[in-house]
C-alpha positions in Angstrom: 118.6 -85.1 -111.6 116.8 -88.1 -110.1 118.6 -91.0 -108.2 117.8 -93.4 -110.9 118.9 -91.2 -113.5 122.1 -90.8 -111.6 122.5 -94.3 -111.2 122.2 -95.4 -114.7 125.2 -93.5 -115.9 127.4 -94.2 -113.0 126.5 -98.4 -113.7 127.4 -97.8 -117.2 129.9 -100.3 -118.2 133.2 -99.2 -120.5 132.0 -101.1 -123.4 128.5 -99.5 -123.7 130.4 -95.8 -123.1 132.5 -96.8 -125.8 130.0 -98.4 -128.2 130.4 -97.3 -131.7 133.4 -95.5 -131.2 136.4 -95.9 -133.9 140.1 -95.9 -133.4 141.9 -93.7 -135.6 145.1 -94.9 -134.3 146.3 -98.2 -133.6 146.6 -98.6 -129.8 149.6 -100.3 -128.1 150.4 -101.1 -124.9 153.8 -101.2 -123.4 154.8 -103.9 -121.2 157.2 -106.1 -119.3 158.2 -110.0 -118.8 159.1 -111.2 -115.6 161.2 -113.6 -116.9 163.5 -112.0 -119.5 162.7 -109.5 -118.2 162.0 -107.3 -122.1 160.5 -104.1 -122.5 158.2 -104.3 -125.4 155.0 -102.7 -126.9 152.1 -104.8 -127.8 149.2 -104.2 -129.9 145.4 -104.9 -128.3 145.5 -108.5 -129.9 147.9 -109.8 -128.4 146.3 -109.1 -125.0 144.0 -110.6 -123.0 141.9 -109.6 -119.9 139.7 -111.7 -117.5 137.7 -109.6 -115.0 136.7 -111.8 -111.9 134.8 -111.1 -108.9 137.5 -109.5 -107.2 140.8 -107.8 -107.5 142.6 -110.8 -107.1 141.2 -112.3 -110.2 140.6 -109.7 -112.4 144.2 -110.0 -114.7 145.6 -109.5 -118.1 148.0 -111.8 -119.9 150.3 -112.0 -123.0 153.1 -113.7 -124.5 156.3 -112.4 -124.8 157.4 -111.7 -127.6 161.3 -112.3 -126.8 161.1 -115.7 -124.6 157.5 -117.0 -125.3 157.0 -117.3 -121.8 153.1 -116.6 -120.7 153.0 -113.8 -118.5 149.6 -113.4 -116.3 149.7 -109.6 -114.0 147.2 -107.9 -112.0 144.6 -105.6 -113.5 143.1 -102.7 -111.2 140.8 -100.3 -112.2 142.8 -97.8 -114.2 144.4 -100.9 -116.0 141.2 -102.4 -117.1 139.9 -98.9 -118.3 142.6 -98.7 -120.1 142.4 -102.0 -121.7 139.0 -102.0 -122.4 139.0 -98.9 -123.6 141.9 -99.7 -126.2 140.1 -102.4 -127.4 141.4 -105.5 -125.7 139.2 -108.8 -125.4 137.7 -109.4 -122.4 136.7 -112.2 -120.9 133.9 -112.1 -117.7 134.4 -114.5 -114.8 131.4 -113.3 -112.8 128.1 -112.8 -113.7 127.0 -108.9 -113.2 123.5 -109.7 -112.8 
């Protein structure tokens, strides 16, 4: 396999491994508020995820469903494959160019 072959699949982003892909099943996350501290599960839409340039501004955020308080956490890796992947909006802070 040649280097730039390799490369283009290891700079493939989720959304273009996922492209055309259906869900069969509705996906829901389960999650937590700080402040009532509910446990809840929420669907994709009611989600949110910002990837920055680094770790400490790539998050997700929600509102709870049991306070209405607006609830902002960290997103690492496995978090944002997961939400991308399940089909929650994402919003780019950086450019990737």
């Amino acid at each position: 396999m040649s280097e730039s072959a390799g490369s283009g699949v290891r700079d493939m982003s989720v959304a273009a491994a996922f492209a055309g892909m259906r869900s069969v099943v509705p996906v829901v996350f389960r999650a937590g508020c700080p402040d009532c501290r509910g446990r809840f599960e929420l669907s994709a839409s009611a989600l949110r995820l910002a990837i920055g340039a680094t770790s400490r501004t790539t998050f997700y955020s929600f509102v709870c469903p049991d306070c209405g308080a607006s609830v902002r956490k960290p997103a690492g890796e496995r978090i944002v494959e997961l939400l991308t992947g399940g089909g929650v909006r994402t919003l780019r802070l950086h450019s990737t160019v």
